[in-house]
C-alpha positions as CSV (number, residue, x, y, z in Angstrom):
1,X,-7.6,-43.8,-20.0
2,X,-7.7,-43.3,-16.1
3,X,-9.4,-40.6,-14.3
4,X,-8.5,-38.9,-11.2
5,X,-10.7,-40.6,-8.5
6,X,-9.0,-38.5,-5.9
7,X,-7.1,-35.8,-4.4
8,X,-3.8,-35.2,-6.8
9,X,-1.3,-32.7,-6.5
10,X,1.5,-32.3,-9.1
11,X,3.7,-29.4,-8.6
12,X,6.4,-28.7,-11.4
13,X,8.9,-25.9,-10.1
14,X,8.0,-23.5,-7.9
15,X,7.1,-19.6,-8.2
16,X,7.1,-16.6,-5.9
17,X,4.7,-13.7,-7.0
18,X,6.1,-10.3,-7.4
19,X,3.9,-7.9,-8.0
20,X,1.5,-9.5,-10.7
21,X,4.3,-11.7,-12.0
22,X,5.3,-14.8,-11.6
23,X,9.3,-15.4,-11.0
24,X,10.5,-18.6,-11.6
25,X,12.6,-20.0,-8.1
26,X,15.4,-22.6,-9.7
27,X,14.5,-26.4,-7.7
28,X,18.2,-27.2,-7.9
29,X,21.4,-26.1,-7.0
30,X,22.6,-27.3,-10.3
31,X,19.9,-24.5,-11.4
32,X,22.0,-21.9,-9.8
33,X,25.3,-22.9,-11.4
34,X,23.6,-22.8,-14.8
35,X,24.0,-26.5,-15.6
36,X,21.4,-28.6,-17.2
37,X,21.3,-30.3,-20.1
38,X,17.3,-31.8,-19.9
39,X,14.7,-29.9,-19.9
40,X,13.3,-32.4,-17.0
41,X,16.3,-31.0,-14.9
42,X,14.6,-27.3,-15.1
43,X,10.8,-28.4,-15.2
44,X,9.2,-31.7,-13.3
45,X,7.6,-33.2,-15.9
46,X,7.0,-36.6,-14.4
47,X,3.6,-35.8,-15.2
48,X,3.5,-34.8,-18.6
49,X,4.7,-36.0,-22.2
50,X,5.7,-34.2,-25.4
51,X,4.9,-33.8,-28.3
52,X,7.0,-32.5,-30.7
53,X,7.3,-31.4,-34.6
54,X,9.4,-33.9,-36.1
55,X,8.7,-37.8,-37.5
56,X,6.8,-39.3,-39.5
57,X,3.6,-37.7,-41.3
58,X,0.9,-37.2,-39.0
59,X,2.6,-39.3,-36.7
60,X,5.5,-36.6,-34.5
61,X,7.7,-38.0,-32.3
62,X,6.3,-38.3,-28.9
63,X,8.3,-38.7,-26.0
64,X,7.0,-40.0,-22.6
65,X,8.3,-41.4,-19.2
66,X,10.9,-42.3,-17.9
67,X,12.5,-41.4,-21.5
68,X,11.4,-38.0,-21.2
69,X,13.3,-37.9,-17.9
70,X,16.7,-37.4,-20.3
71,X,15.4,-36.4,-23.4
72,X,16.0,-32.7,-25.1
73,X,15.8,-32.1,-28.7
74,X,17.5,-28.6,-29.6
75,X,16.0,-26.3,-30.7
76,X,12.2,-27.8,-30.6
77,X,12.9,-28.7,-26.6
78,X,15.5,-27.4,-24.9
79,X,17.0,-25.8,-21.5
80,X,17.2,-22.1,-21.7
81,X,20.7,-21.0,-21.6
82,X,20.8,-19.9,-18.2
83,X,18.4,-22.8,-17.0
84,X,15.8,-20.6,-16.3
85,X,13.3,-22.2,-18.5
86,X,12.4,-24.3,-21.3
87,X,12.3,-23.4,-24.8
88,X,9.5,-24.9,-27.3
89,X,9.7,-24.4,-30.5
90,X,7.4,-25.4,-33.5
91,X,8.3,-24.0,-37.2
92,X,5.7,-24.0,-39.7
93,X,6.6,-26.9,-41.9
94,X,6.6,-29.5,-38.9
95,X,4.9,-32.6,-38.5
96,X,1.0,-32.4,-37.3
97,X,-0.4,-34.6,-35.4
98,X,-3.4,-36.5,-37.6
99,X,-6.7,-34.0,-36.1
100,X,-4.4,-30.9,-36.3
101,X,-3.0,-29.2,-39.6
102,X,-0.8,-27.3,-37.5
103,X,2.3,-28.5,-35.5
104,X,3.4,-28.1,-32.0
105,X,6.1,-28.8,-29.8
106,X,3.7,-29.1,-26.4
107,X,3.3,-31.0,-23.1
108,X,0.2,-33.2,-22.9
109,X,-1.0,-33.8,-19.4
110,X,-0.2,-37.1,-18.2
111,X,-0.9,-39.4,-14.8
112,X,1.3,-38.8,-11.5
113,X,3.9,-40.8,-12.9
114,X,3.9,-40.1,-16.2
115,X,2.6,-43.7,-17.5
116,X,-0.3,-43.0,-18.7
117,X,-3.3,-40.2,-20.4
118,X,-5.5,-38.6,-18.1
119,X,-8.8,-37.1,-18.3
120,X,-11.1,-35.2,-15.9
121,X,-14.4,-33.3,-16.0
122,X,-15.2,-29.7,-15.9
123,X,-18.3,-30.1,-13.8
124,X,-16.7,-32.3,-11.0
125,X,-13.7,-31.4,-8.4
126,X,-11.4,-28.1,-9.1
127,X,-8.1,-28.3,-11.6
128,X,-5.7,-26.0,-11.8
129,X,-2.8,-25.1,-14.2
130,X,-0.8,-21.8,-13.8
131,X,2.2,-20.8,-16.5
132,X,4.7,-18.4,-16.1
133,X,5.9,-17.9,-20.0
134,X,7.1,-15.5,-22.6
135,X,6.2,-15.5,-25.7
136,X,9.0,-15.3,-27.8
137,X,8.6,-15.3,-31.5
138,X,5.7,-15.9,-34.2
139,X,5.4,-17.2,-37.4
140,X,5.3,-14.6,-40.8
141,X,2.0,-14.1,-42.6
142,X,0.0,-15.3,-40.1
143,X,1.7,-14.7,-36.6
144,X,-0.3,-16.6,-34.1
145,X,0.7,-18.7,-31.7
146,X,-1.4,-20.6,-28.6
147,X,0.9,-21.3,-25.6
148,X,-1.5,-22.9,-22.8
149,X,-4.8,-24.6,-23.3
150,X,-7.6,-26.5,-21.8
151,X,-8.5,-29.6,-24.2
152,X,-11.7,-31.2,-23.7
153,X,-12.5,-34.9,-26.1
154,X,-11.7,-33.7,-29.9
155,X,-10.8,-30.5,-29.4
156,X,-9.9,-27.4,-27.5
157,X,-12.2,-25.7,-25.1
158,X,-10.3,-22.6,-24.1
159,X,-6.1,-21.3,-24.9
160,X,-3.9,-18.3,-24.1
161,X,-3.4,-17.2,-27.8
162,X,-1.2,-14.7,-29.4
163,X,-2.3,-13.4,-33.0
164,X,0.4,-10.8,-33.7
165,X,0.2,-8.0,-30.8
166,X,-3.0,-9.1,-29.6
167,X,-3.4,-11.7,-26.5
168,X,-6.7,-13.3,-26.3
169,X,-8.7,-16.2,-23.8
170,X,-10.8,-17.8,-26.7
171,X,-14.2,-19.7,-26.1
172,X,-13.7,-22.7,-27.9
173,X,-14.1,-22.5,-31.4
174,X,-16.4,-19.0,-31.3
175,X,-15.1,-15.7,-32.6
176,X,-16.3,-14.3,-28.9
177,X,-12.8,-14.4,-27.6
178,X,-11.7,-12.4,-24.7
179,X,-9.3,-9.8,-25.2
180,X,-6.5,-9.1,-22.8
181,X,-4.1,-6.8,-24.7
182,X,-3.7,-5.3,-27.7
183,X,-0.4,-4.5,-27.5
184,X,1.9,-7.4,-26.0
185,X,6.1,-7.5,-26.9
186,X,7.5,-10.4,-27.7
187,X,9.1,-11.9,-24.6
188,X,7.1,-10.3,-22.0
189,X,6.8,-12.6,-19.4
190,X,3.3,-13.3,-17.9
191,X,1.2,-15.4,-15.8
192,X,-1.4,-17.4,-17.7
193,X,-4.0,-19.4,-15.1
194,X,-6.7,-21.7,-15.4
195,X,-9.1,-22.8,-12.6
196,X,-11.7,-25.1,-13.7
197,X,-14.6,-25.8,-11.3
198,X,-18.4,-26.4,-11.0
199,X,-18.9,-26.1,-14.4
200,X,-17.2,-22.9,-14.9
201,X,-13.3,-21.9,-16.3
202,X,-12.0,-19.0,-14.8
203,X,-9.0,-17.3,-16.6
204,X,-6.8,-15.2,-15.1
205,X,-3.5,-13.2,-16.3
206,X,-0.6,-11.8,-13.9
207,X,-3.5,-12.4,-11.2
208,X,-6.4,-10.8,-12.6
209,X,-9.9,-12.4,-13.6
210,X,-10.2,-11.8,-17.0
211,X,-13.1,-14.2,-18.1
212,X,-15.3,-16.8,-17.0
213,X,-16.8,-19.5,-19.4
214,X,-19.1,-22.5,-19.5
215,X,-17.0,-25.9,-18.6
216,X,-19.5,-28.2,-19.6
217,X,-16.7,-31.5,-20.7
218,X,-15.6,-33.8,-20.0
219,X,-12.2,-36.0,-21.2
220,X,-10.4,-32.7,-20.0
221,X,-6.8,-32.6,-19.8
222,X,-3.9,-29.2,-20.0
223,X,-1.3,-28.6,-22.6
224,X,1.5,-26.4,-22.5
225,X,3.9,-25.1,-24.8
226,X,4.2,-24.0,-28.9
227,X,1.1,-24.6,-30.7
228,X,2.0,-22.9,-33.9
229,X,-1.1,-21.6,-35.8
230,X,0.6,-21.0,-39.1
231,X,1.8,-23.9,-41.8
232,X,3.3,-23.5,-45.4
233,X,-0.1,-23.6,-46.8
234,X,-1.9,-20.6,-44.5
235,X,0.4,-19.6,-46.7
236,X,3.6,-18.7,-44.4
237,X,6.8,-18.1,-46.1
238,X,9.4,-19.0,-45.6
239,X,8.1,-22.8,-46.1
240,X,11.0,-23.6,-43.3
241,X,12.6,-24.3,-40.0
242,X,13.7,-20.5,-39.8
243,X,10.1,-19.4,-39.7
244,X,8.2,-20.6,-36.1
245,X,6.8,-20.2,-33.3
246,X,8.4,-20.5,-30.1
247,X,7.4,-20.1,-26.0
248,X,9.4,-20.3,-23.2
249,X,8.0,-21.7,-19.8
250,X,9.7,-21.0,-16.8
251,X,7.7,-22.3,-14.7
252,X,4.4,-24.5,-14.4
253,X,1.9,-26.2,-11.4
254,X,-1.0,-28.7,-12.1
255,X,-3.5,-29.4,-9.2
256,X,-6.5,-31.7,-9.0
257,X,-8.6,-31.3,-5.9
258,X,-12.1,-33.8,-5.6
């Protein structure tokens, strides 16, 4: 894998804050007209992959550059109908990737041009991800959803997670999880943020520190998207593509400063 080694910028969109929101500004005219067929023509994601829930058993289909330049995959991966964002949706009986038993349809952070995985350390240089995102459905039975995270080696070190009304920061795999409401709607747009630096991760919704934790990892990389936290064994019925999770980002900035 290759490490940043120096000052990297990747910028995908652009936002304009309103009040404590985040609201998306389209990067194309074609935007404006409401024409757009690839997610890639409403995001730049020459820095990321996907990952989505479809394939093979433990192995989804995983689509990287350039292919993901002109890719879309309705309704896992697809251009809002206006262009205003991306949809990602992951129902409960999708494919899993082999070290998770639930599925996703999610961007992995990727080198500047796409080509390859990239890491980075929590106690070295400051990285950055800020989403501007909805929520916008979760699974029966067990209605959680993550839609942002921080992954550090095997596993995650902190998320934006959803588990039915209540929005949480978690701290890894603890039950000491931050709390931001207890009372969020389906759809409401918000600004989730990350800043990682000298060992610490700041989290921050619609602008406002809301907890700071250890960031003592290394391998570190961002995801984005539908991390569904149901499957048809948690149980969650119906055992089908009707019954998901689903995000939509509108926007969404990477920086890596040494």
């Amino acid at each position: 894998m290759r490490r940043f080694n120096r000052t990297t910028t990747v910028v995908l969109g652009s936002a304009t804050l309103v009040g404590a929101l985040a609201i998306a500004i389209p990067a194309t005219s074609a935007l404006a007209e409401d024409d757009c067929t690839y997610p890639a023509q409403v995001l730049d994601l020459k820095s990321w992959k996907v990952t989505l829930p479809v394939g093979e058993d433990e192995e989804p289909t995983e689509i990287k550059q350039p292919e993901l330049a002109e890719f879309e995959m309705d309704p896992w991966f697809t251009p809002l109908e206006d262009c205003s964002g991306v949809q990602f949706r992951s129902a409960v009986d999708g494919v899993t990737t082999g070290g998770s038993k639930y599925p996703r349809s999610e961007l992995r952070e990727m080198n500047e041009d796409g080509s390859d995985e990239t890491e980075w350390s929590g106690e070295s240089g400051t990285h950055t991800m800020v989403i501007d995102e909805a929520i916008t459905q979760v699974p029966n039975d067990k209605p959680d959803v993550v839609a942002g995270q921080i992954h550090g080696g095997d596993d995650d070190v902190s998320v934006f997670r959803l588990e039915g009304t209540k929005l949480y920061v978690t701290d890894g795999d603890t039950s000491d999880h931050h709390l931001i409401t207890d009372d969020y709607e389906l759809g409401t747009r918000f600004e989730a943020k990350f800043v990682v630096s000298d060992g610490e991760i700041k989290a921050y919704y619609n602008g406002e520190l809301q907890t700071t934790l250890p960031a003592d990892f290394d391998a570190g990389y961002f995801k984005a998207g539908a991390y569904t936290q149901a499957n048809c064994d948690s149980p969650s019925d119906p055992c089908d593509e009707t019954n998901y999770g689903e995000v939509h980002i509108y926007d969404i900035q990477v920086t890596h400063e040494d």
